[in-house]
VEXKEGU-197506 format. One record per residue (C-alpha): x, y, z; residue in one letter. Coordinates in pm, whole numbers, padded with zeros to 5 digits, always signed. Layout:
XYZa;...
***
This chain:
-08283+07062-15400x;-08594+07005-15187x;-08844+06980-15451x;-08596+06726-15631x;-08526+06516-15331x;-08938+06517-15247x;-08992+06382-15614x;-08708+06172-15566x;-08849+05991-15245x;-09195+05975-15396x;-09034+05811-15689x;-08824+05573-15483x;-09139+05457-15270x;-09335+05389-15560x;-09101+05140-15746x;-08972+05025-15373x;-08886+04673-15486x;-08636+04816-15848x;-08474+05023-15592x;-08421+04781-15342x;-08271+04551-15683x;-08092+04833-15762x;-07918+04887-15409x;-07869+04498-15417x;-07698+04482-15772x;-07495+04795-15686x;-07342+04568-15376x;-07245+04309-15589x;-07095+04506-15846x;-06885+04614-15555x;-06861+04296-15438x;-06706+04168-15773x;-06480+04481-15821x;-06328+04369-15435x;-06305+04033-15561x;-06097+04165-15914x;-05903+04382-15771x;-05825+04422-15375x;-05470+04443-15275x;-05308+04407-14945x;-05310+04724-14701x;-05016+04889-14543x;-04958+04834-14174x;-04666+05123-14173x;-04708+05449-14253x;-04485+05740-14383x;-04453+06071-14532x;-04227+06164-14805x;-03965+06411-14766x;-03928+06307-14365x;-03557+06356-14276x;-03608+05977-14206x;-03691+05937-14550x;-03390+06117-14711x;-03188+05836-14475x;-03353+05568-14611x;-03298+05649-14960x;-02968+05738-14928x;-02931+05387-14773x;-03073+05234-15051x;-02845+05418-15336x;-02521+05328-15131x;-02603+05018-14924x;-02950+04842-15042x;-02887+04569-14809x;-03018+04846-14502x;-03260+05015-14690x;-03498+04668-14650x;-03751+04629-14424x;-03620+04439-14070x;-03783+04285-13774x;-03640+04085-13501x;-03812+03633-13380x;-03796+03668-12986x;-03716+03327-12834x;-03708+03233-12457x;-03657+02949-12259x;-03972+02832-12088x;-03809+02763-11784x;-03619+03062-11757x;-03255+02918-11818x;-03047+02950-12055x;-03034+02746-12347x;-02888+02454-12393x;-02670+02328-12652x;-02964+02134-12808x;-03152+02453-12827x;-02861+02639-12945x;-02873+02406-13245x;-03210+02371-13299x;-03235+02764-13330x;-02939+02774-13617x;-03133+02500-13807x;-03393+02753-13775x;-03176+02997-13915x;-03074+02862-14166x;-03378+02712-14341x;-03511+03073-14316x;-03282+03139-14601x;-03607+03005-14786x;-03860+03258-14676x;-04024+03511-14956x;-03872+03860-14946x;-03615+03726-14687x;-03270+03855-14726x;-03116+03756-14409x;-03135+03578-14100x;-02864+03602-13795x;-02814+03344-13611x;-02780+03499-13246x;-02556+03238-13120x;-02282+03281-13363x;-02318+03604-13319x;-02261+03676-12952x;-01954+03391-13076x;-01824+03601-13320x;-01843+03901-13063x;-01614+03676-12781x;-01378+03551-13055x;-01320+03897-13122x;-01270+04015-12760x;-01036+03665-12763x;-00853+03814-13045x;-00800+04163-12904x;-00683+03959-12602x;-00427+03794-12726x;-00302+04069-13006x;-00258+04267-12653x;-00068+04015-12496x;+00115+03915-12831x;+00206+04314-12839x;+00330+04300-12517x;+00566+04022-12561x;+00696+04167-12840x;+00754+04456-12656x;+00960+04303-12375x;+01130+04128-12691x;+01243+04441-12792x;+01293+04616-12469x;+01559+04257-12395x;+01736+04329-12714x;+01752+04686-12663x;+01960+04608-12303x;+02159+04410-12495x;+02277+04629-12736x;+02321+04851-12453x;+02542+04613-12226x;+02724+04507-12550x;+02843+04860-12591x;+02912+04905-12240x;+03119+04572-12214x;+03352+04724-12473x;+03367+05113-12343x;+03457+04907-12027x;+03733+04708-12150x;+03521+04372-12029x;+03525+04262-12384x;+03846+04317-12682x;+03730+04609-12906x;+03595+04436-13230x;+03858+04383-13509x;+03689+04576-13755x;+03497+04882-13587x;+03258+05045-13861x;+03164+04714-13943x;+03037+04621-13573x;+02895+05001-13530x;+02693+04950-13861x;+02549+04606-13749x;+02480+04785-13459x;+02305+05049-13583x;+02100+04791-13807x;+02006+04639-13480x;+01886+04958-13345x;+01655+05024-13672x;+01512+04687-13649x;+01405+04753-13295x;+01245+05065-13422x;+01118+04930-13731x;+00949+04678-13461x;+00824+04922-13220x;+00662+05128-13509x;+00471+04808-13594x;+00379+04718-13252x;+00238+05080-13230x;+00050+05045-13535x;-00113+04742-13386x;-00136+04866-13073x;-00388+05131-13236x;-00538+04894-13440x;-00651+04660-13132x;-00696+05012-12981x;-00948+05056-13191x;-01059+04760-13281x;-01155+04748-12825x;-01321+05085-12848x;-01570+04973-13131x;-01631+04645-12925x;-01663+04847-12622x;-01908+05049-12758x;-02098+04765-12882x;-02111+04606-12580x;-02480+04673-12474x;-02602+04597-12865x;-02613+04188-12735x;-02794+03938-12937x;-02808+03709-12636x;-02938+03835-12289x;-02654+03828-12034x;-02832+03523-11835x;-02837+03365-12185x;-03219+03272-12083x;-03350+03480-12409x;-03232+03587-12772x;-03289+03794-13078x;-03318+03663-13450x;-03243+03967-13677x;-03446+03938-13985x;-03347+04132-14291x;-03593+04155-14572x;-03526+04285-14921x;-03868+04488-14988x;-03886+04815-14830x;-04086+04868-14502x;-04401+05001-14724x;-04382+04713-14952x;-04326+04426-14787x;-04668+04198-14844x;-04798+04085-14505x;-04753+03763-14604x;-04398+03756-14575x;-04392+03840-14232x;-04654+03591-14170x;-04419+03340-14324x;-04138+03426-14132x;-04346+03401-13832x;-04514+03082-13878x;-04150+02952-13968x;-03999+03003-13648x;-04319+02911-13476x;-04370+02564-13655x;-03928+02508-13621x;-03843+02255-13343x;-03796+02455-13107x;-03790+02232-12797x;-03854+02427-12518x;-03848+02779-12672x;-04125+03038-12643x;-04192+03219-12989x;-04260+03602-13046x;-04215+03887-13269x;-04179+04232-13280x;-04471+04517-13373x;-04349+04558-13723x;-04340+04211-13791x;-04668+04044-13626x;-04900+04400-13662x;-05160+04258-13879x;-05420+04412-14031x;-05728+04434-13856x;-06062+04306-13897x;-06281+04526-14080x;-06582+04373-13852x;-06631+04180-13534x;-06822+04088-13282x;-06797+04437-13065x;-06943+04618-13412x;-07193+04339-13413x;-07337+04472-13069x;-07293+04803-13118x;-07558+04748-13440x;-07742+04607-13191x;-07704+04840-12990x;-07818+05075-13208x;-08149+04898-13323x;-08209+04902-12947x;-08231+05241-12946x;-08419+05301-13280x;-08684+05040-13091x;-08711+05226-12800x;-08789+05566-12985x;-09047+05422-13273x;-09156+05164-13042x;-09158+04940-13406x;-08965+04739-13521x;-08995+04847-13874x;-08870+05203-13902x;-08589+05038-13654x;-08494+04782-13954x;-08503+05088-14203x;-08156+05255-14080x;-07987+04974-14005x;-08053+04814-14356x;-07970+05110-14495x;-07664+05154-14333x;-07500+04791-14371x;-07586+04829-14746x;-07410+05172-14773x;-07084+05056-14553x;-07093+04694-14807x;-07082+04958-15084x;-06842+05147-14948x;-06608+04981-14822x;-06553+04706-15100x;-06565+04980-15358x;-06284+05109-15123x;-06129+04813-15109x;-06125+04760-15489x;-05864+05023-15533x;-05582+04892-15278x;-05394+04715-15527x;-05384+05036-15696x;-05296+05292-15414x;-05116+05224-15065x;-05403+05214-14832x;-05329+05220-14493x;-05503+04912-14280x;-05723+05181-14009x;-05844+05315-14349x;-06109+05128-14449x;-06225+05064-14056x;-06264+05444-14101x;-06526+05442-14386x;-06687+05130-14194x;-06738+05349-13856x;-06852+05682-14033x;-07044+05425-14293x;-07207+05268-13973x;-07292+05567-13754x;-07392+05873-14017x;-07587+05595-14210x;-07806+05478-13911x;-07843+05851-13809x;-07905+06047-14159x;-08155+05776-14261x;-08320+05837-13863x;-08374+06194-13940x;-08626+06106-14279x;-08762+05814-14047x;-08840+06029-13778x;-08997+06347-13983x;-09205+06064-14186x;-09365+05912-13870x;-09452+06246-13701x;-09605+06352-14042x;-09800+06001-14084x;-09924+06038-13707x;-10005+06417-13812x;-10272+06233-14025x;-10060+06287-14388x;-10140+06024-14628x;-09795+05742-14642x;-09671+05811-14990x;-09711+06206-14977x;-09533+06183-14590x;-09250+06018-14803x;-09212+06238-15043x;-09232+06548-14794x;-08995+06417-14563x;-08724+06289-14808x;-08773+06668-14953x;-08725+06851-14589x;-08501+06613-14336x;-08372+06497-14676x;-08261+06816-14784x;-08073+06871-14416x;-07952+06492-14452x;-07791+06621-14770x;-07660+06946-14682x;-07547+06799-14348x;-07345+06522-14522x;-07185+06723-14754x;-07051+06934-14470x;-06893+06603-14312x;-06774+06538-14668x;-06598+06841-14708x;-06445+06854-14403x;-06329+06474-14456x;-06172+06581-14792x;-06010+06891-14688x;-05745+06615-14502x;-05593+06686-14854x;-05462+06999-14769x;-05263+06861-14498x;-04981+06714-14734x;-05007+06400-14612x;-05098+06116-14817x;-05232+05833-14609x;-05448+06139-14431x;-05571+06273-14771x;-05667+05934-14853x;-05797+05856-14500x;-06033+06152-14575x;-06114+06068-14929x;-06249+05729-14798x;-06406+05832-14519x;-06578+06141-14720x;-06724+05853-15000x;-06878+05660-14698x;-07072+05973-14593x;-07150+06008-14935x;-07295+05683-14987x;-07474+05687-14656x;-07663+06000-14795x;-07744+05824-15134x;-07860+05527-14909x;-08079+05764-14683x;-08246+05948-14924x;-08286+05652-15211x;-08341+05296-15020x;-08444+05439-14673x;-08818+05546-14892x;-08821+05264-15069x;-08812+05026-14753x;-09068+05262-14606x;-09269+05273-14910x;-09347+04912-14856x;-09414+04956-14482x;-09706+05168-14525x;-09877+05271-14182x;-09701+05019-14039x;-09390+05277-13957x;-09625+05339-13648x;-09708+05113-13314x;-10007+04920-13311x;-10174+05145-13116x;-10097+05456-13341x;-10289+05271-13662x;-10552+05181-13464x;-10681+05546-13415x;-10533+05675-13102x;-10370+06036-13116x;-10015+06086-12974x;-10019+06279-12675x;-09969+06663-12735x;-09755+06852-12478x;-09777+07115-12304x;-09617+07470-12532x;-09251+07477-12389x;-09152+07772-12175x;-08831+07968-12268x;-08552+07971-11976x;-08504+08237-11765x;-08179+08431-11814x;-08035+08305-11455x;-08103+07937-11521x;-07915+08002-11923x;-07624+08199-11777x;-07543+07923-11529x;-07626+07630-11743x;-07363+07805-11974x;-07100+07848-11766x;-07115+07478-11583x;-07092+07372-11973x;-06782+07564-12028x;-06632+07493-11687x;-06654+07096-11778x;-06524+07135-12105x;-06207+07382-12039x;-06131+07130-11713x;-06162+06811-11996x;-05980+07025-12216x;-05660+07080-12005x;-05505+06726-11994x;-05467+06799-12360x;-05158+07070-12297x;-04983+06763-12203x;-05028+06553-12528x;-04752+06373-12650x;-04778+06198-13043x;-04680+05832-13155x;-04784+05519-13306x;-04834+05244-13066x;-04568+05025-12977x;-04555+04628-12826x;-04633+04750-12542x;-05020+04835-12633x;-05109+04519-12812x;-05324+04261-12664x;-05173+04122-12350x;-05013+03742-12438x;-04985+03885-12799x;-04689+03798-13020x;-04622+04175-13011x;-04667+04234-12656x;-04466+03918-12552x;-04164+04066-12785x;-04136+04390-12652x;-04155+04289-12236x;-03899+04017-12338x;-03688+04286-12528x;-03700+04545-12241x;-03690+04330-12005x;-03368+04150-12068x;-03262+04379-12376x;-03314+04690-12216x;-03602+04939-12355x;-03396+05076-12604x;-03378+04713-12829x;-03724+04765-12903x;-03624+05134-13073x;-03249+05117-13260x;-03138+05328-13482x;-02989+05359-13794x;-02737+05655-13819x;-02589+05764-14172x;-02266+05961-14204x;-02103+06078-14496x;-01704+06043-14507x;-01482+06232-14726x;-01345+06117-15074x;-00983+05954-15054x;-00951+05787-14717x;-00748+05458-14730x;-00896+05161-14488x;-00690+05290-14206x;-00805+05658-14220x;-01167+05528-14268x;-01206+05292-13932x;-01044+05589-13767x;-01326+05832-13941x;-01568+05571-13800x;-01410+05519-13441x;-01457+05921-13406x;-01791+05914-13570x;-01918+05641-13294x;-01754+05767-13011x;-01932+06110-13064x;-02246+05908-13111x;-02196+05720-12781x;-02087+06043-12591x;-02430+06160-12620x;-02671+06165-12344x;-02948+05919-12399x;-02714+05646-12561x;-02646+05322-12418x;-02465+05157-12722x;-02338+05209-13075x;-02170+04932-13338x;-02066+05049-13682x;-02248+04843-13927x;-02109+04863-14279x;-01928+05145-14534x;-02054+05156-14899x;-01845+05051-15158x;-01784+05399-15295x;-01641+05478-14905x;-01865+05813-14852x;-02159+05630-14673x;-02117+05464-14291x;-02427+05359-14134x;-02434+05271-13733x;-02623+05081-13515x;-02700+05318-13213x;-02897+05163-12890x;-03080+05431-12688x;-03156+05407-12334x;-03506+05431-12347x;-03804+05271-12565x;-03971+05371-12864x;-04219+05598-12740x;-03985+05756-12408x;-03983+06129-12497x;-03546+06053-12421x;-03525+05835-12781x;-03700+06157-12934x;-03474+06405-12753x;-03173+06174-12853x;-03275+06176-13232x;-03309+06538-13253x;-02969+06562-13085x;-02785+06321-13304x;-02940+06466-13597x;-02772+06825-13481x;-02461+06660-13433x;-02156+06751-13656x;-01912+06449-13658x;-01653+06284-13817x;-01335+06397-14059x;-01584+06595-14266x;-01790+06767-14017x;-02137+06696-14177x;-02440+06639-14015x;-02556+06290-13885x;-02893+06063-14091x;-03105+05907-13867x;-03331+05639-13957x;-03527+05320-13825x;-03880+05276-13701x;-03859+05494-13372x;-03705+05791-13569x;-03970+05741-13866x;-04226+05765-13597x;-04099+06028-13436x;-04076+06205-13756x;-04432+06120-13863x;-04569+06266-13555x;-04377+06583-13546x;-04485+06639-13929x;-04866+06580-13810x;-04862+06812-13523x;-04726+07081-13728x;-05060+07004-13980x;-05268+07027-13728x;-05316+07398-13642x;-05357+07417-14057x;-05660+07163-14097x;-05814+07312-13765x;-05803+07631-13904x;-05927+07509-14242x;-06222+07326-14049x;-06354+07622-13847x;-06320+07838-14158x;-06565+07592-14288x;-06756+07616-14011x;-06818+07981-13956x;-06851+08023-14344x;-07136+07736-14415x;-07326+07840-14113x;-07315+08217-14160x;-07505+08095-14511x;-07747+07846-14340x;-07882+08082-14062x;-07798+08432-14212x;-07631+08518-13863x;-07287+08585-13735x;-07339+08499-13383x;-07504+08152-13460x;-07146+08076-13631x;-06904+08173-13381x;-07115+07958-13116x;-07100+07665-13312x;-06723+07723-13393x;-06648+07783-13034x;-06845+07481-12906x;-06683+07277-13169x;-06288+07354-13060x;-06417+07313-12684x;-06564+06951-12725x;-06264+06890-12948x;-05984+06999-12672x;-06218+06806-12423x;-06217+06504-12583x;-05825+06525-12645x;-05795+06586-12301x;-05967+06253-12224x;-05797+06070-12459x;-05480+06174-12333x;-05613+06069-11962x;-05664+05716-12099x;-05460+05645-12353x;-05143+05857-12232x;-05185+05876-11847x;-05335+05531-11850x;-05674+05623-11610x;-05908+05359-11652x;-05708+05193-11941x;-05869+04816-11772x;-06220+04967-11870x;-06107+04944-12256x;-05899+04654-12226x;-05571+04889-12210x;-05242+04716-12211x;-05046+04981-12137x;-05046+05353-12180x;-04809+05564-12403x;-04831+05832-12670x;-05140+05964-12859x;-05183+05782-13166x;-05003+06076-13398x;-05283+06091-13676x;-05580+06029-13436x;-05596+06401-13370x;-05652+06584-13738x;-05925+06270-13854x;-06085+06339-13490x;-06115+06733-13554x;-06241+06648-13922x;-06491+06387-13855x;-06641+06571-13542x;-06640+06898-13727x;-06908+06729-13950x;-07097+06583-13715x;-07113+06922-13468x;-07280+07010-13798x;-07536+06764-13816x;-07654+06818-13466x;-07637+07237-13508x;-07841+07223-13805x;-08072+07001-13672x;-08137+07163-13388x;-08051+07548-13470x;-08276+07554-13769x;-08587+07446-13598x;-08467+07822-13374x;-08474+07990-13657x;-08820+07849-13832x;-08978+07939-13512x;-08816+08280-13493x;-08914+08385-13810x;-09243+08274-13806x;-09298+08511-13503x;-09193+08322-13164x;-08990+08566-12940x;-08610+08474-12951x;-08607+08293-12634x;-08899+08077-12667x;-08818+08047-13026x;-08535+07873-12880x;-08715+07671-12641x;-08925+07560-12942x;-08689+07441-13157x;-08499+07277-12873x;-08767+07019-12837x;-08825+06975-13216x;-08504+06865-13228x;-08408+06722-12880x;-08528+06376-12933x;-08344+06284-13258x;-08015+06422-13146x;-08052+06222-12832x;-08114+05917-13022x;-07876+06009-13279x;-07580+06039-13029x;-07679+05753-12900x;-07639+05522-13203x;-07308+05712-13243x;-07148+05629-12907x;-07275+05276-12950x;-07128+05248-13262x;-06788+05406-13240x;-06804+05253-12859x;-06814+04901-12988x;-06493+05017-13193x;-06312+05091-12876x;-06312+04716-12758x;-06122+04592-13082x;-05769+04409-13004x;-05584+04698-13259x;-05453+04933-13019x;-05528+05207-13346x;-05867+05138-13373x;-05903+05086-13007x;-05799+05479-13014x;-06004+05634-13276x;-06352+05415-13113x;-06300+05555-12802x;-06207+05907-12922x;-06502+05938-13205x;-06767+05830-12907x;-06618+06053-12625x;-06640+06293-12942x;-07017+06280-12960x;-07065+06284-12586x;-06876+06592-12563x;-07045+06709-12864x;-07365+06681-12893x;-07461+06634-12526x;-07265+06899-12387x;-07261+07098-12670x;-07494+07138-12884x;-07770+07018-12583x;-07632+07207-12331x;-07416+07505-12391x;-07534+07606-12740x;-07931+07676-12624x;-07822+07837-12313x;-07650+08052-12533x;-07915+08125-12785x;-08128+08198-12511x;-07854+08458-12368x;-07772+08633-12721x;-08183+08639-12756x;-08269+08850-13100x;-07851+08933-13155x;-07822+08546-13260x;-08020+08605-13608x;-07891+08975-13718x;-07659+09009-13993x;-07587+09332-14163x;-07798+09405-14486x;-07533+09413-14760x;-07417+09063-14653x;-07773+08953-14651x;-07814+09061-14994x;-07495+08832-15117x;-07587+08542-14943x;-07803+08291-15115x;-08115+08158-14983x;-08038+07791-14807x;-08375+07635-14726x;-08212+07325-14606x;-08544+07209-14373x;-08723+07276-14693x;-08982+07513-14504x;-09082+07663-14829x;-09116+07303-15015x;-09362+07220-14705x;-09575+07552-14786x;-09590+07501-15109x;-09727+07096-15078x;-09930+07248-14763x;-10158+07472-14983x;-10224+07245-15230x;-10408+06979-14952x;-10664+07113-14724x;-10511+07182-14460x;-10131+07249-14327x;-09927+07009-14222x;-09931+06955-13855x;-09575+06881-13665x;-09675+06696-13366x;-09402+06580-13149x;-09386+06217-13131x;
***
């Protein structure tokens, strides 16, 4: 691999400019693939085979007019009152010219429905009173049958002439009254019911009690998955652009979540960010404009290349934003490490190409071998079962890919051309780089305690993290003044919480029940439902035509993300109710959530375990040690924990939530947590090899163990620095974007490399090599002999070059 990659880079930086073409054509290739065939990405997500799931394809066998995709047009009166009759008119000619909207199925007009609800209540009223008169009815003629009889027992009235024929009337009489009472009793328990379901129904309003503020239902034919974003931007603008005099416009999460710019103006500065640092470290502008070239070709690459294939495959709207922040950050950073070796090589007095060529064979080696670690660990997200995961990591793994390509390919080509000018003005003109002093190895007192204070941070960071709770973001974390945000403090506020969050229950009935026995199947069915803790409403909403499917409405008390509406899901689906006894469905956004994050917690301990696996296994081959592994592992599930347990302090607690522009705090974003131990996995990588191999070059070639580690601690300090840098300023910018999503993986992918490499691997790991001292390199023999030989710094490749020139090469820090 080295002595391919050195040939390689030579090659590249003599035919500089056909690369460069090459690199150029290669964009628009992708470019025109975007262009042929992009589709439209998914802002839902789901699983198959979610109990959620099973619901909603049941509901779409038996009643397809459920199984659609819904969201809900907020209005409000500007000033607070409630509308008027002009309004109230204006809103059903909204309505109803919705009836033209793509993919639109229904509309409900909220107004005739809160009528509908208080002609009913009318209705019941008066079937009462109606029952009641014709119970006094009867009750009169009953007394006077009675005082008939009596008269004549009596002697107040002349026996009648013929006696059976009086006694029969009289008994006819009697049988009518029955026959009357029996039908008053049926309707009795028909209003009966009829007032139970309405009871029950009573919180589910479609107009807030003040009547200041009201809910358009929207029903759309495509499922949740497949509904374009374009129909709910339709639907959206429609009610917006109605006239509305008056009336404030909003829309709930799953109707105005867009997808989110790929690109903006916080990953513009943290580019330049980035370059800033690059500056400051070259002091040159030109081996600054090498990475970040490099990099914005490889994420163009990528990312339309990705792109290309979402009309084929549902592709997830953070996924691509994924490939563009590990495109961004591991391509300014893998093409620093060639960069960096190049310069300190062409200061060293090694002749421009031949620097090249060496350094594209040794840091380009460890670029390689360090990105295919990332890449691996990106596209073991496979193993989790989860598709939009899987794919999340395939993406993300052919950005890292590309980024290496880019690194080892353009990065010498663009440096080809620079010739000495890689170097500062003063470098070319003949002054020598200042040589430090030879570093002195720590003493054990100073290791031990750096060790523990590293540990003590971490495992205090870490412990927020016991506390975690998983979920996608609701209203309440969009933008404040959003369309989303404005929906769900409207809902809650005069709605209650729980409007943001209903439900959709499923229950099977038995075969055979006539109307009568079926409302009563669904009176007990909703009355168990409303009995349960947690409920504040439930409405039957329709039977399927073949009678075995009834699907409810249920209102919980508390909001989408309140750990109550996942306690009352888990409750309702353990609930046995109804004629036939069989478990309860439950379905709608909340409980597809809630089941999406339950499925992804339960992956987790899998892909972590897969992850370290990798870890221990790849390193044990690298450095021929068993210690070297189990530090890195360790350090790696330590700066993972501690950067859960911020996250969880920010984005669950809410601390410092104004600092990242915050809305409000809720649950962990349910998927953040497997990409963030995948993604940092790699990365601990990249800073452990860089870092830990330049230890073990300096062992072997004789240094003690603790000032071997001392030496290759300052080989490699710099460029980790620097590289850590660029990553928190990249990911950081990501953590200032309006999506509350990829607010949450910016934020946790640059607390990531904080904890990571400037705890970890610049802190705690060294101390630790410096504690283990000779133990860190032993392995037994027979393993030795099965491992193969992994010169990834290409230390053999630089011997081999170094005895062909006069001299060796010299490795001057810069």
């Amino acid at each position: 691999m080295a002595e391919f990659l050195y040939r390689l880079g030579k090659a590249t930086a003599r035919r500089a400019w056909a690369v460069i073409a090459a690199w150029v054509v290669l964009l628009a290739i992708a470019g025109a693939a975007f262009g042929m065939g992009h589709g439209s990405l998914a802002a839902s997500f789901d699983i198959p085979g979610l109990p959620s799931s099973e619901v909603v394809d049941e509901l779409a066998a038996e009643l397809p007019e459920y199984a659609g995709a819904s969201g809900t047009i907020v209005l409000r009166t500007a000033d607070g009152q409630p509308f008027t009759e002009t309004q109230r008119d204006q809103v059903a000619n909204a309505v109803a010219s919705a009836a033209a909207l793509p993919d639109l199925a229904q509309a409900v007009d909220p107004f005739a429905a809160e009528a509908q609800r208080q002609s009913q209540a009318e209705e019941i009223a008066a079937g009462q009173a109606a029952i009641q008169a014709g119970g006094q009815e009867l009750d009169q003629a009953e007394a006077q049958i009675a005082a008939a009889e009596q008269a004549v027992q009596t002697g107040q009235v002349p026996p009648p002439a013929d006696p059976e024929a009086a006694a029969a009337q009289l008994e006819a009489q009697r049988a009518a009254i029955e026959e009357g009472r029996a039908e008053l009793a049926a309707q009795t328990a028909q209003l009966e019911a009829a007032a139970a379901l309405l009871a029950l129904a009573e919180p589910i309003r479609m107009v807030s009690e003040d009547g200041g503020a009201a809910l358009v239902q929207l029903a759309f034919t495509e499922p949740r998955l497949d509904l374009p974003s374009e129909s709910k931007r339709a639907a959206i603008a429609h009610f917006e652009d109605a006239d509305l005099d008056g009336i404030e416009v909003a829309a709930s999460v799953d109707m105005s979540q867009d997808v989110p710019d790929l690109l903006g103006p916080g990953e513009a500065v943290g580019l330049a960010l980035a370059a800033l640092v690059l500056v400051v470290m070259f002091r040159a502008l030109i081996p600054m404009a090498a990475p970040v070239i490099g990099a914005v070709t490889g994420v163009g690459v990528a990312t339309l290349g990705t792109l290309a294939f979402s009309s084929a495959v549902t592709m997830t709207s953070v996924t691509p934003i994924l490939g563009v922040m590990l495109g961004l950050a591991v391509g300014v950073d893998y093409s620093l490490f060639i960069v960096n070796r190049h310069r300190r090589q062409v200061l060293a007095g090694l002749a421009p190409l031949e620097s090249l060529a060496l350094a594209n064979g040794t840091s380009g080696t460890a670029v390689v071998f360090a990105g295919a670690t990332v890449v691996v660990a990106l596209a073991a997200l496979t193993v989790t079962g989860v598709p939009f995961l899987g794919l999340m990591g395939l993406v993300g793994a052919a950005s890292v890919a590309v980024a290496v390509l880019v690194a080892v390919t353009l990065t010498p080509a663009i440096l080809g051309l620079a010739g000495r000018r890689v170097l500062p003005r003063a470098a070319r003109s003949g002054a020598r780089p200042h040589n430090p002093a030879p570093p002195r190895p720590a003493r054990a007192v100073v290791s031990a305690l750096q060790a523990v204070a590293a540990v003590a941070v971490l495992a205090a960071l870490a412990i927020p993290a016991m506390d975690m709770r998983l979920g996608l973001p609701d209203g309440s974390s969009e933008p404040k003044g959003s369309l989303a945000e404005r929906a769900h403090t409207v809902t809650a506020q005069r709605f209650g919480p729980g409007a943001n969050s209903p439900l959709l229950v499923a229950a099977h009935l038995p075969e055979g029940l006539d109307d009568a026995a079926r409302l009563a199947a669904q009176i007990e069915i909703a009355q168990a439902v409303g009995a349960q803790a947690g409920v504040a409403g439930v409405a039957p909403v329709a039977v399927s035509e073949s009678g075995r499917l009834a699907a409810f409405q249920v209102l919980p008390e508390g909001g989408p993300n309140d750990e109550s509406t996942a306690n009352l899901v888990g409750r309702l689906r353990g609930l046995d109710a109804g004629p036939g006894d069989q478990a309860l469905g439950v379905a709608g956004q909340a409980a597809i959530n809630i089941d999406i994050s339950d499925r992804l917690r339960a992956v987790l301990p899998l892909y972590l375990g897969v992850v370290v696996g990798l870890t221990v296994l790849i390193l044990i081959l690298v450095f021929r040690s068993l210690l070297v592994p189990l530090i890195a592992a360790g350090g790696f599930i330590l700066s993972l924990f501690a950067t859960l347990g911020l996250v969880v302090m920010v984005f669950q607690w809410g601390w410092a939530k104004d600092v990242i522009r915050l809305n409000a705090p809720g649950p962990v974003l349910n998927f953040l947590p497997v990409i963030l131990a995948g993604v940092l996995f790699g990365l601990a990588m990249d800073y452990q090899i860089f870092l830990a191999a330049g230890m073990r070059e300096a062992y072997v070639h004789g240094d003690p163990p603790r000032l071997a580690v001392a030496h290759g601690f300052r080989a490699g300090r710099a460029v980790v620095v620097a590289a850590g840098l660029i990553m928190v300023a990249i990911f950081g910018s990501f953590a200032l974007a309006d999506s509350a999503m990829v607010k949450a993986f910016g934020f946790a992918l640059a607390l990531g490399v904080v904890m990571d490499a400037f705890i970890v691997r610049l802190v705690l790991m060294p101390a630790l090599m410096s504690l283990v001292g000779a133990a860190a390199w032993r392995i037994p023999r027979w393993l030795d002999r099965l491992l193969p030989q992994a010169d990834i710094e290409g230390a053999r490749l630089e011997r081999r070059h170094a005895e062909q020139r006069s001299g060796p090469v010299q490795t001057a820090d810069s």
